[in-house]
C-alpha positions in Angstrom: 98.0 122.9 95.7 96.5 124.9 92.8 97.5 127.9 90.9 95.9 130.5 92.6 94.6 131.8 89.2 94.6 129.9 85.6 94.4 131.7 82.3 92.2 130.5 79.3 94.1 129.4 75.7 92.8 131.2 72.8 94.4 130.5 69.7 97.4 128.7 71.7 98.3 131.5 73.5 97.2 131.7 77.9 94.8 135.0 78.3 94.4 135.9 81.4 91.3 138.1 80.4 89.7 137.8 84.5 89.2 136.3 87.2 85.1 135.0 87.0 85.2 131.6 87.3 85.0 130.0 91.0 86.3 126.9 90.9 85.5 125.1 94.4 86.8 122.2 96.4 83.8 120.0 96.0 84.9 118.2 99.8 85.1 121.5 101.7 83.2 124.1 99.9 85.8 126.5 99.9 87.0 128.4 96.6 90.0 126.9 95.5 91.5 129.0 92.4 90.0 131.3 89.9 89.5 131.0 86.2 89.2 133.0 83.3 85.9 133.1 81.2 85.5 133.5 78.1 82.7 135.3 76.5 81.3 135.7 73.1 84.0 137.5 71.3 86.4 135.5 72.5 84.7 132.1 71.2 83.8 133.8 68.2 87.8 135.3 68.0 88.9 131.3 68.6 86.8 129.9 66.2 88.2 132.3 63.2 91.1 131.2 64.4 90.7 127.9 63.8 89.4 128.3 60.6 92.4 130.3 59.8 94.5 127.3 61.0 93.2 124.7 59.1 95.8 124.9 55.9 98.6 124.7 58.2 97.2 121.9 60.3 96.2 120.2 56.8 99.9 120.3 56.2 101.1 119.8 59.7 102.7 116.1 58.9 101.9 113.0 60.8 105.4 112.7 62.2 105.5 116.6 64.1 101.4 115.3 65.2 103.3 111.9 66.6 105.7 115.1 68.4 103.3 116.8 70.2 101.3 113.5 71.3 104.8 112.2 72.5 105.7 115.5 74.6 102.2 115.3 75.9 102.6 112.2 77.3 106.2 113.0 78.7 104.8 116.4 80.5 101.9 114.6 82.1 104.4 112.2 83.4 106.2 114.5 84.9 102.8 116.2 86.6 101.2 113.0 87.2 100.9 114.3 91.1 99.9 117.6 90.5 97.1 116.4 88.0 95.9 114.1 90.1 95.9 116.8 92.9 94.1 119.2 90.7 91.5 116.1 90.1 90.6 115.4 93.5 90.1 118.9 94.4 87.6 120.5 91.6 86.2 117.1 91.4 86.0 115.8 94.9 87.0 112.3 93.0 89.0 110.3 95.5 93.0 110.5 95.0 93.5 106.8 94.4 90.7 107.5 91.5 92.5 110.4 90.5 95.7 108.9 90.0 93.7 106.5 87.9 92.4 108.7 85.7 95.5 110.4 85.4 97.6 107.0 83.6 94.2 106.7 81.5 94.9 110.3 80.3 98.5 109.5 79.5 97.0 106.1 78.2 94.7 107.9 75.7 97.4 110.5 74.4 100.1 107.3 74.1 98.0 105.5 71.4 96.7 108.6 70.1 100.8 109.5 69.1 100.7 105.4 67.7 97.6 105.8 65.7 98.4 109.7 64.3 101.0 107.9 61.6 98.7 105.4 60.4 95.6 107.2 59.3 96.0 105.2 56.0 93.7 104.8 53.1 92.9 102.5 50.3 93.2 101.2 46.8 89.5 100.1 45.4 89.4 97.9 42.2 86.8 99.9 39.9 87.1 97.6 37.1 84.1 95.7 38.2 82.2 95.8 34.0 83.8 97.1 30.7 83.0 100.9 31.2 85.4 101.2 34.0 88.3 99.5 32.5 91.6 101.0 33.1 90.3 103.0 36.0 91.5 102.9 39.7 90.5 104.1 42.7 92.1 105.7 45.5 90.8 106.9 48.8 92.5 108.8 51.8 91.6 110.3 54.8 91.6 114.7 54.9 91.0 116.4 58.4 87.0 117.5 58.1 87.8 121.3 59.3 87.6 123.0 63.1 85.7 121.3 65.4 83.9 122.1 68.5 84.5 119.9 71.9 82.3 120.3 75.2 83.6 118.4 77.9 81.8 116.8 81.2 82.8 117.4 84.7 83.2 113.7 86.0 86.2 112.7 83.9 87.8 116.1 82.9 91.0 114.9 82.3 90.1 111.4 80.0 86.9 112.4 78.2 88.7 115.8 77.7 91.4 113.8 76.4 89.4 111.7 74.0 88.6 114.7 72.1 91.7 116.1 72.6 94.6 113.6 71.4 92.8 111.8 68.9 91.6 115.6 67.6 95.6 116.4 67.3 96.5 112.9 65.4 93.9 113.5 62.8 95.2 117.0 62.2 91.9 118.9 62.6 92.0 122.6 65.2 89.3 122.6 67.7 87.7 125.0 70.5 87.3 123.1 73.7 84.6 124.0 76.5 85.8 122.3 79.3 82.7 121.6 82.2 82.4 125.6 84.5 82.5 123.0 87.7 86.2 121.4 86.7 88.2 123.3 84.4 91.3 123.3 85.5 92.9 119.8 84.4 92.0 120.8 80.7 93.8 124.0 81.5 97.3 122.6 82.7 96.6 120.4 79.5 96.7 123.6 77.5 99.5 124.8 79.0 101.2 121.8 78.1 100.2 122.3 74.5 101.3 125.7 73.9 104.5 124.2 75.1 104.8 122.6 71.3 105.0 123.8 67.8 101.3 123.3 66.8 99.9 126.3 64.1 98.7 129.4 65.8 95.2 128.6 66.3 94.7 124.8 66.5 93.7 124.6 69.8 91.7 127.0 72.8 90.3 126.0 75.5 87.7 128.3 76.6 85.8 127.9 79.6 82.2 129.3 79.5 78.7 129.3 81.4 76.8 127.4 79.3 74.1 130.0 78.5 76.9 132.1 76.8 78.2 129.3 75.0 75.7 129.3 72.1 78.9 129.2 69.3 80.2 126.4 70.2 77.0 124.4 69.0 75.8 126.8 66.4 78.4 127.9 64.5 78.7 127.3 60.8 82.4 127.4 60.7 82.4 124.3 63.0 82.7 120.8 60.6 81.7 118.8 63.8 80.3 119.1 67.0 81.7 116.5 70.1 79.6 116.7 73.4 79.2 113.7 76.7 77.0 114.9 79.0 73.6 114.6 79.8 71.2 113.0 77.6 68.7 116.2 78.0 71.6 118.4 77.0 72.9 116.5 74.6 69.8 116.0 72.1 69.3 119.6 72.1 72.2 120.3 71.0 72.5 118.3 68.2 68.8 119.6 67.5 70.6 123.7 67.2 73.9 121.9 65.9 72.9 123.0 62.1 75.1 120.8 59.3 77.7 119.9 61.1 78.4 116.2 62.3 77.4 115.7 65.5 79.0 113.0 68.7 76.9 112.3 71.7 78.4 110.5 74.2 75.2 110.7 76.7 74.0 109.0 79.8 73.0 105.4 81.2 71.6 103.5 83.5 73.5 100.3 82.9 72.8 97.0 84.2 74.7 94.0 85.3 73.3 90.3 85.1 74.8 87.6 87.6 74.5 84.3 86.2 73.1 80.9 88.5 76.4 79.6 87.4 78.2 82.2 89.3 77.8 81.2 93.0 81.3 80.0 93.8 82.8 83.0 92.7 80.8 86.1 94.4 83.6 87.6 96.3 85.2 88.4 92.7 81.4 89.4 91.8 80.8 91.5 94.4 84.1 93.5 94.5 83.8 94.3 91.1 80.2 94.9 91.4 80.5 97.8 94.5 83.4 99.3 92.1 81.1 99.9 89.5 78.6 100.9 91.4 80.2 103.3 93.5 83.4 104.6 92.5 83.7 108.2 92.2 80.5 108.2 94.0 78.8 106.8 91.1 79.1 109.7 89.2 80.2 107.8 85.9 77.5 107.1 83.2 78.3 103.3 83.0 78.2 103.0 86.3 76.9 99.5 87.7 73.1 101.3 88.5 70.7 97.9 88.1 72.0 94.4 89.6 69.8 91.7 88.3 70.8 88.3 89.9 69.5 84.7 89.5 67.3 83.5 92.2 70.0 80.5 92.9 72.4 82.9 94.0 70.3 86.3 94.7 70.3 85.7 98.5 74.3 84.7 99.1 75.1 87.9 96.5 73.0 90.1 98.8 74.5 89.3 101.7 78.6 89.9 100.5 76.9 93.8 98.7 75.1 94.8 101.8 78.3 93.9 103.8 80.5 95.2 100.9 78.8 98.4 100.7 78.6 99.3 104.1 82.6 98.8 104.7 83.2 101.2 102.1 84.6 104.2 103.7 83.5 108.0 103.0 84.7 110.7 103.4 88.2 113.9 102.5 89.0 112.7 98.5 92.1 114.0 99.9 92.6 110.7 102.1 94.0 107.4 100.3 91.6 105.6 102.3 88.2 107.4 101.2 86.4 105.0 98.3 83.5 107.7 98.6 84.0 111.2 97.9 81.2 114.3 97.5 79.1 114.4 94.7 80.3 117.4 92.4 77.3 119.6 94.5 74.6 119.6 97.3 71.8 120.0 94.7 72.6 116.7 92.9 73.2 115.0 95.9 69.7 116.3 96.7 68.1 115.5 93.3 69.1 112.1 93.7 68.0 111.9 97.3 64.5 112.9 96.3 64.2 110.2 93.7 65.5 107.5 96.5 62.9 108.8 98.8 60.0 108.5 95.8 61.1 104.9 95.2 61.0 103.9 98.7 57.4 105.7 98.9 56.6 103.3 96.1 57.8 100.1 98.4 61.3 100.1 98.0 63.8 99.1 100.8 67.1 101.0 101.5 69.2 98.0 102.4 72.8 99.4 102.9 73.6 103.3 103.2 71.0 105.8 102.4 72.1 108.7 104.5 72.9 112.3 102.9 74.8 115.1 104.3 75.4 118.2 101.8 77.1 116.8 99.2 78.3 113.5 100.9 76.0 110.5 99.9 76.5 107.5 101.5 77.3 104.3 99.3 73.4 102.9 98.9 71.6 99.7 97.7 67.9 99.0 97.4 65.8 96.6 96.6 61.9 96.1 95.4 62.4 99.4 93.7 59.2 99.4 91.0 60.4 99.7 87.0 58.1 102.6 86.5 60.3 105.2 89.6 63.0 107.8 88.0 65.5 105.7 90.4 65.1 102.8 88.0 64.3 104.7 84.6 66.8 107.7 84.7 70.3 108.2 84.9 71.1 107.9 88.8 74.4 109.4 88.6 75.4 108.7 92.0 76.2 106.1 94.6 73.0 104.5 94.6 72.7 100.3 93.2 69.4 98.7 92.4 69.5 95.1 93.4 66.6 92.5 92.1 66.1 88.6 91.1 65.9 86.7 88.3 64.7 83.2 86.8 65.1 83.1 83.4 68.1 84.8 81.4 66.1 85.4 78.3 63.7 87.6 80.8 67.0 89.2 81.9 68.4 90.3 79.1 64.3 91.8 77.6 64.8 93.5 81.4 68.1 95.2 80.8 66.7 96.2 77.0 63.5 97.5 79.4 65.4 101.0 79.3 65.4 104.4 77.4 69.6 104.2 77.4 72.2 101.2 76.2 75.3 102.6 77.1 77.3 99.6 78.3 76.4 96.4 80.4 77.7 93.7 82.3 77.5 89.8 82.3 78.8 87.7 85.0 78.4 84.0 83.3 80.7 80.7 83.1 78.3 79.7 79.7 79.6 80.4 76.8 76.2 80.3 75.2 74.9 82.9 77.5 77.9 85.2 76.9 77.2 84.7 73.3 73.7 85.4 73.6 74.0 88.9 75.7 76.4 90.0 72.9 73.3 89.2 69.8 70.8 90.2 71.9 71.4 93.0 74.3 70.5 96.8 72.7 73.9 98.1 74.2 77.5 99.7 72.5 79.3 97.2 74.2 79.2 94.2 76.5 81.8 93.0 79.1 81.8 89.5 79.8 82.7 88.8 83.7 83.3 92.4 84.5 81.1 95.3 85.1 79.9 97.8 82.9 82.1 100.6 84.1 85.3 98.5 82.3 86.7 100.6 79.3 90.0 100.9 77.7 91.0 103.6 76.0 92.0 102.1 72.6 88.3 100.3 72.6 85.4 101.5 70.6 82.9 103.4 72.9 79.5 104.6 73.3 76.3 103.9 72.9 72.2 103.6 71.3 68.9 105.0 71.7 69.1 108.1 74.3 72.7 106.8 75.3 73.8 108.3 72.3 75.1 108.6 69.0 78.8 107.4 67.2 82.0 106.3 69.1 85.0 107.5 71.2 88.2 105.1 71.3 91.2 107.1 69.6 90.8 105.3 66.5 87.2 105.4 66.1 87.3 109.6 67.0 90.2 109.9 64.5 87.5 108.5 61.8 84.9 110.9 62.9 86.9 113.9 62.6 88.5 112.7 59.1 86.4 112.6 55.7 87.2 110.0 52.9 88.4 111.7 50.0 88.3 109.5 47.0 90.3 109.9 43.5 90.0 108.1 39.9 92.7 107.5 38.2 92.0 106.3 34.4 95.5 104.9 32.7 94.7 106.0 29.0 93.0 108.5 27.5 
C-alpha cells in the first residue's frame, strides 16, 4: 500500500510543507495518499538552488555520477514491488504493465550509470590552409546549467526517468514537476536520491498545479526546458520558454501498415497489434491508433483483431489478469467517447468494444471511420484502433504521412525493399520493422517531427542535450 502522506524534495532535502495534493486510485475513485505542493516560493527557492549548485555539480566527477546511478538502480531493485504497486494505483496501469515499466526504469538508470563515464570529446585537425598551421583543436562536453523537467502522467516512472538519469550522468541540477494526477513514483525516486551524496541543490522534485507552475517554463535561470505531454501544451510552452533550449516529446497518432506478404503470419501480427493498441488502455502516445492492411489479407486480419480484442479482459489493475485498466479519469474517458460517437455519426462502425463506464473503456476497433473525424486526426489516447484497407504501399505510406504528428510507426513486411522504403520515405522519428509502433528501448534515440515534437530522448541523445560543446585552440609556437 502507499504512504499515507509523501513530502516534496527541494534542494535534496523531503519538505513536508502540506497535505494538498489528492492523489486518487484511478480503479476505485477513492483518495489514496496525500502530497505536498509546492507553490511559487518554493519553485522559485529550488531553482536558486540549482543555480547555486551548478559549480559543485560541474566538479561532481563522472565516477561519484556512475555512484548515484548505480545505488539508483540497486534501491529500485529492492522496491521493484512497491513501485510497481505505487504504479498501478495513481495510474490505474495494469500490475503486469507496471512491473514492466518498473525494469524499464531500472533499464534507463543502468545505461545512464554506463554512459555518465564516457561523455567524451574530440581532437579536430585545424591545419586545413597555411594560416592555421601549428594550431589544434580540442572540444569537450560542459553541463549547460539547471534545467527544468515536466513530466506526463502515463509513464511517471520511465519518462520521469529519462530526464532524470541521463540529467545526473551529464552533471547538470534540475527541478522536476512531476504530472498533479501521478506523483508519487517520482517521489519514492527522490527519496532514493537524497539517499546519495549529490550537491545540496541538484535535484527537487516539486509537484504543482499547472496554473502555478509558470517558473518552471519561464525562468531565465533555467539553461533548458524538457516537457512530454500534450502537443497543445507543449507548443505553448516552448512559445513562453524565453532563450532556453527547449525538448518536446509530444503526442501521436501512429500508424501501423500490414504488408500482402504477411498473411501466414497474422497470429504474430495481431498479438502485437492489440498490444499496441491497447495496453495501458491506450494511454501511450505511440500507441498502435491507425491499422492500415492490404486488401489480400484485410479480411483474415480483421477477423483474428475483432476476436483478439474482444477476449481482452478489463477490469481492477490490481488483478494480474486485467489487460485493460481505467483511463487516468471519467472526463478523458468521456472526451474520447464523444469523438467515437462523432466518427460513427460520420459512417463509422464500432466493430469490437465500444462500451464506457466512468472511467473504464472497453478495448475498441472501428472501421470506415472518415480521414477528416478528430478520431482519425488527433491523438486518441485511449483504447480505441482504427482499422482500414489498402492496395498500393506507396498510397500507404502518403496515408500514414496524411497526419499533423510522426511520432513513431510500424511496418509488418517480409520485403526488404518495402522495409527500406518506409525508413526513406515515412515523415516519422523512428520506424520498427515487424513490430508495432509502441516498441522502444531505452538506450534508442526517441521522438519525433512536425506537431509530435522537437529533439530526442534515449540516455545518450538527452546527455547531448543537456551538455554544450566547449571548444579550445591550442597554437604550439608563438
Amino acid at each position: 500500500m502507499l504512504q499515507t502522506t509523501y513530502p516534496y524534495y527541494l534542494a535534496n532535502e523531503p519538505v513536508a510543507a502540506n497535505t494538498d495534493l489528492e492523489v486518487t486510485d484511478k480503479f476505485s475513485g477513492e483518495v489514496a495518499t496525500r502530497v505536498a505542493m509546492a507553490d511559487a516560493a518554493a519553485i522559485d527557492k529550488a531553482i536558486g538552488h540549482a543555480v547555486d549548485a551548478m559549480p559543485a555539480m560541474r566538479a561532481y566527477p563522472p565516477f561519484k555520477r556512475q555512484a548515484v546511478l548505480e545505488h539508483c538502480v540497486k534501491r529500485f531493485r529492492e522496491r521493484y514491488d512497491e513501485l510497481a504497486l505505487a504504479l498501478c494505483i495513481e495510474a490505474g496501469k495494469p500490475i503486469n504493465d507496471s512491473k514492466g515499466e518498473v525494469t524499464r526504469l531500472i533499464d534507463t538508470f543502468k545505461v545512464a550509470a554506463e554512459e555518465s563515464v564516457r561523455i567524451d570529446g574530440e581532437i579536430i585537425n585545424l591545419q586545413i590552409s597555411p594560416r592555421a598551421n601549428g594550431y589544434h583543436g580540442y572540444v569537450k562536453r560542459v553541463p549547460i546549467g539547471p534545467c527544468s523537467f515536466i513530466s506526463p502522467f502515463n509513464f511517471p516512472l520511465n519518462l520521469t526517468a529519462h530526464k532524470v538519469a541521463p540529467a545526473i550522468a551529464a552533471g547538470v541540477p534540475f527541478v522536476l514537476k512531476p504530472a498533479s494526477r501521478t506523483p508519487v513514483g517520482a517521489l519514492i525516486m527522490g527519496e532514493i536520491l537524497a539517499e546519495t551524496d549529490l550537491p545540496k541543490g541538484a535535484f527537487s522534485i516539486l509537484p504543482a498545479h499547472r496554473d502555478g507552475a509558470d517558473l518552471f517554463t519561464t525562468d531565465e535561470r533555467f539553461k533548458l526546458l524538457s516537457f512530454t505531454g500534450s502537443p497543445a501544451v507543449g507548443w505553448e510552452l516552448k512559445r513562453k520558454a524565453g532563450k532556453k533550449k527547449v525538448i518536446l516529446e509530444l503526442g501521436g497518432n501512429a500508424a501501423a501498415i500490414v504488408d500482402a506478404d504477411q498473411g501466414g503470419k497474422l497470429d504474430y501480427v495481431v498479438d502485437r497489434l492489440a498490444f499496441g493498441a491497447f495496453y495501458q488502455s491506450g494511454q501511450s502516445c505511440i500507441g498502435v491508433q491507425r491499422i492500415l492492411a492490404h486488401t489480400s489479407v484485410y479480411d483474415a486480419l480483421r477477423e483474428k483483431l475483432i476476436a483478439k480484442t474482444k477476449s481482452l479482459v478489463m477490469g481492477d489493475p490490481k488483478n494480474e489478469k486485467t489487460f485493460v485498466g481505467p483511463m487516468i479519469s471519467e472526463s478523458e474517458a468521456k472526451r474520447l467517447a464523444g469523438w467515437m460517437e462523432g466518427a460513427v455519426q460520420g459512417g463509422a462502425q464500432i466493430v469490437a468494444g465500444g462500451k464506457v463506464d466512468g472511467a473504464m473503456f472497453e478495448a475498441t476497433l472501428l472501421e470506415g471511420v472518415k480521414r477528416d473525424t478528430d478520431l482519425y486526426r488527433k491523438e486518441a489516447f485511449g483504447p480505441v484502433a482504427i482499422l482500414e484497407r489498402f492496395d498500393d504501399f506507396e498510397a500507404a505510406l502518403a496515408q500514414v504521412n496524411d497526419s499533423d504528428f510522426g511520432l513513431q510507426a510500424g511496418v509488418f513486411t517480409d520485403s526488404l525493399a518495402h522495409a527500406h522504403r518506409a525508413w526513406d520515405a515515412l515523415e516519422v522519428g523512428g520506424v520498427v520493422i515487424n513490430d508495432v509502433p509502441s516498441f522502444r528501448v531505452d538506450n534508442m534515440p526517441y521522438g519525433g517531427v512536425k506537431d509530435s515534437g522537437l529533439g530526442r530522448e534515449g540516455v545518450r541523445y538527452a546527455i547531448e542535450d543537456m551538455t554544450e560543446l566547449r571548444l579550445m585552440v591550442m597554437r604550439e609556437t608563438w
